[in-house]
Backbone as JSON, one array per atom type, in Angstrom:
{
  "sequence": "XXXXXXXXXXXXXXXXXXXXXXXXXXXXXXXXXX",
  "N": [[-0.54, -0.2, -13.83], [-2.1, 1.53, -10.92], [-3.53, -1.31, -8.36], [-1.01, -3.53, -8.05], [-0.75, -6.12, -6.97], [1.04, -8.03, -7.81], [3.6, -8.3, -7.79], [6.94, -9.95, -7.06], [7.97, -9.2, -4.41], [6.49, -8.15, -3.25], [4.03, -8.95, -0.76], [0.94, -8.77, 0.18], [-0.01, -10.28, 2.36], [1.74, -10.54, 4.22], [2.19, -8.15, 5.36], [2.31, -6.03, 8.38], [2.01, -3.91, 9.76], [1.1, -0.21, 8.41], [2.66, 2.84, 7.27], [2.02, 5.72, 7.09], [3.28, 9.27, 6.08], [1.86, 11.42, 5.5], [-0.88, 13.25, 5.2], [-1.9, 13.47, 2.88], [-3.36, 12.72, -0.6], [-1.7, 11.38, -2.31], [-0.1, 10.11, -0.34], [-1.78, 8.28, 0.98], [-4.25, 7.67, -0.28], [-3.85, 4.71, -1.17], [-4.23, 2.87, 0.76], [-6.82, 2.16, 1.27], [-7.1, -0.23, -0.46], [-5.13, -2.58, 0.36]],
  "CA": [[-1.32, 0.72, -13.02], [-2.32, 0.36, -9.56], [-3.11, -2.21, -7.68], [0.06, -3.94, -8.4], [-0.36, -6.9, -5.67], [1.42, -9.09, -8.21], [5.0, -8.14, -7.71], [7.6, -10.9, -5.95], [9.22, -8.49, -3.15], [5.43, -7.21, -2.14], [3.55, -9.94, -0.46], [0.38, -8.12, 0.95], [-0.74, -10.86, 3.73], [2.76, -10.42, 5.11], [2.0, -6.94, 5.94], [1.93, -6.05, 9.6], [1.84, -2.2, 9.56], [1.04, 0.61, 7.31], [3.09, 4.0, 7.73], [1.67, 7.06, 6.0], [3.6, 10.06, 6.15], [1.14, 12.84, 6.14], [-2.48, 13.25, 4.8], [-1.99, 13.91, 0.81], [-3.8, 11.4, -1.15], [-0.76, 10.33, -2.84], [0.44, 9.17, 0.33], [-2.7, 7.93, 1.85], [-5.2, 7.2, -1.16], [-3.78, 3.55, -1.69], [-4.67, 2.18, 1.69], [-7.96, 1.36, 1.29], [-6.53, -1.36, -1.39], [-4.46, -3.16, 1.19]],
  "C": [[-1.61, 0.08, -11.66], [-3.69, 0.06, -9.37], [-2.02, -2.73, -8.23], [0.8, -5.45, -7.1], [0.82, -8.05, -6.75], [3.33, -9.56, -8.43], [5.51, -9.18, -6.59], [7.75, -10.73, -4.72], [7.83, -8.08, -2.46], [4.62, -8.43, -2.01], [2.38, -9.02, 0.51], [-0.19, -8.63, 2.35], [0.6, -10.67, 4.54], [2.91, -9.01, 5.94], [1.34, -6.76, 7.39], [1.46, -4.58, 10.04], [1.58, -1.28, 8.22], [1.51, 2.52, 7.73], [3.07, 5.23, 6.73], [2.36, 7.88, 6.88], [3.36, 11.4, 6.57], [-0.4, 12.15, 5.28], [-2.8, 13.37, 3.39], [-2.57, 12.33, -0.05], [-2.62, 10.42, -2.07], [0.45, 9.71, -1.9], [-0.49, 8.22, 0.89], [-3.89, 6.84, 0.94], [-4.76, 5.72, -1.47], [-3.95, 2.56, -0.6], [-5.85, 1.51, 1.42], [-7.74, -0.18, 0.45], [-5.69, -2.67, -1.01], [-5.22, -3.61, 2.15]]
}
């Protein structure tokens, strides 16, 4: 379930941007977590 920081390929401090799509919480709702 999520959070799911624990995966190899996703490194969250390496994150420079965050590109949501539109406004629907199942594109948007997992920001705050990042």
């Amino acid at each position: 379930m999520f959070p799911r920081f624990d995966l190899p390929e996703f490194d969250v401090e390496q994150l420079e941007a965050v590109v949501i799509s539109h406004a629907h919480l199942d594109h948007s709702g997992f920001v705050p977590y990042l």
